[in-house]
C-alpha positions in Angstrom: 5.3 -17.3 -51.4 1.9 -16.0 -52.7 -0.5 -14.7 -50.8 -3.4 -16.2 -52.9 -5.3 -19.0 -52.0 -4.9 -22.0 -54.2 -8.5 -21.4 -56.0 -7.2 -17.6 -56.6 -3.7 -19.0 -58.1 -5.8 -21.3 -60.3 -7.8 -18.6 -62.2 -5.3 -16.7 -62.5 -3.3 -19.4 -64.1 -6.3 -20.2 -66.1 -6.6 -17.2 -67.8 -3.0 -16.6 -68.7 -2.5 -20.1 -70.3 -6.2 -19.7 -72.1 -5.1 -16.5 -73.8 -1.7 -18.6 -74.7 -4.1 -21.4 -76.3 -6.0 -18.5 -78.3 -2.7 -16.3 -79.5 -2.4 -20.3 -81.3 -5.2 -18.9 -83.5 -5.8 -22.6 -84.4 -9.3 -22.8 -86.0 -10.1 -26.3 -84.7 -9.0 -25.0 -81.2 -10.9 -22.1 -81.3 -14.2 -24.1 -82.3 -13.9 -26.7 -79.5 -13.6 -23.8 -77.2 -17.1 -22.3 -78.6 -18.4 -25.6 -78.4 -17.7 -26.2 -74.8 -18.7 -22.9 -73.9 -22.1 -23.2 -75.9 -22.8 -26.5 -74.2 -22.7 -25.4 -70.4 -25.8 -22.5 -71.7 -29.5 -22.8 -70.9 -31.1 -25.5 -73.1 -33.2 -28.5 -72.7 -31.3 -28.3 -69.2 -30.2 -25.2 -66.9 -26.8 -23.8 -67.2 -27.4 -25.0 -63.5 -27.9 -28.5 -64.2 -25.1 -28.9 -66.8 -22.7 -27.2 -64.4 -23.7 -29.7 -61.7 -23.3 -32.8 -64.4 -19.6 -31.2 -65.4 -18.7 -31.1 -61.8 -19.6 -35.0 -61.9 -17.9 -35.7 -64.7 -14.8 -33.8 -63.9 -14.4 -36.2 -60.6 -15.4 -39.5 -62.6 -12.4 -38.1 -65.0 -10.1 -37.6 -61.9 -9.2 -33.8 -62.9 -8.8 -31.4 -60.4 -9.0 -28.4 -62.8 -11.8 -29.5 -64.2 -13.0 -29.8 -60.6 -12.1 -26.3 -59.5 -13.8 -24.8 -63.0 -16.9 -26.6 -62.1 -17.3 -25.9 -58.4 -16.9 -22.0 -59.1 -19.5 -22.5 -62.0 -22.2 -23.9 -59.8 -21.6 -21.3 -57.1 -22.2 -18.9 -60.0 -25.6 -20.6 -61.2 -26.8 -20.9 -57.7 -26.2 -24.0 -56.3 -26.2 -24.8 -52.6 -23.3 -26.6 -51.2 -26.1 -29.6 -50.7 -26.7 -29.7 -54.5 -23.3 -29.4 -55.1 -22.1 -32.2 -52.2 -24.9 -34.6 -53.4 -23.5 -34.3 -56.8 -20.4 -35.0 -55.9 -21.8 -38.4 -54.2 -22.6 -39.3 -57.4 -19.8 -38.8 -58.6 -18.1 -41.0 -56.1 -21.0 -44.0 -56.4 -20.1 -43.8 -60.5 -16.2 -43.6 -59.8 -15.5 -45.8 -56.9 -12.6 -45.1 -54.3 -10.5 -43.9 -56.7 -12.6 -40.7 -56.9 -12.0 -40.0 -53.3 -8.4 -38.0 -53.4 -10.4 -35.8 -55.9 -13.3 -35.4 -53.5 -11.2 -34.1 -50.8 -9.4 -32.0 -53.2 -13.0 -31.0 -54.2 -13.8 -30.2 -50.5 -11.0 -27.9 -49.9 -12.7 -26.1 -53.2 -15.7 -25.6 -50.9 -14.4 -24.7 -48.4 -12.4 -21.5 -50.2 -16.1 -20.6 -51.9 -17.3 -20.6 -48.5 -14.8 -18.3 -47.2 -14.8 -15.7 -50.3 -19.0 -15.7 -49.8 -19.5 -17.3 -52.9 -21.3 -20.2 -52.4 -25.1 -20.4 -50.8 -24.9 -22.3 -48.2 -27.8 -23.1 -47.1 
């Protein structure tokens, strides 16, 4: 058995299979990557704010990856736990019940930010 957390197991899973998905050297691949990367920058709204509205949209979508990605995102651009909690209310107004399994999954993801210092809690 590991001794990494399930958030640590994820990114390191992450990156593995990412660099799998590049060694494809698929040009369509490669330019939804760019695209997805250039949308979460600093536009019209903060990297922030887009972070925030991926993190919705990730638990509307019922993906726990997703989720995971976009929790350690907004910790990254600064959100507080409230920012972060009230987006995922959102989320679970837009989603219904169905939502919820994802929200505690989401909570756990918290809670292991919390732990590692890396989300302002405020």
């Amino acid at each position: 058995m590991s001794d990494k957390n399930r958030l640590e197991q994820f990114r390191e899973q992450r990156e593995i299979q990412n660099e799998k998905v590049m060694d494809l050297d698929h040009l369509g691949i490669k330019r939804f990557f760019n695209m997805d990367t250039n949308t979460y920058r600093d536009g019209a709204l903060p990297k922030q704010t887009k972070e925030l509205l991926g993190l919705v949209a990730s638990a509307v979508l019922r993906c726990n990856d997703c989720i995971d990605y976009h929790l350690e995102q907004c910790a990254k651009t600064g959100s507080t736990k409230a920012e972060i909690v009230d987006a995922l209310n959102v989320a679970l107004i837009v989603g219904g019940s169905i939502v919820i399994p994802h929200l505690r999954h989401a909570t756990e993801t918290l809670e292991i930010l919390e732990e590692e210092g890396s989300l302002k809690v405020e």
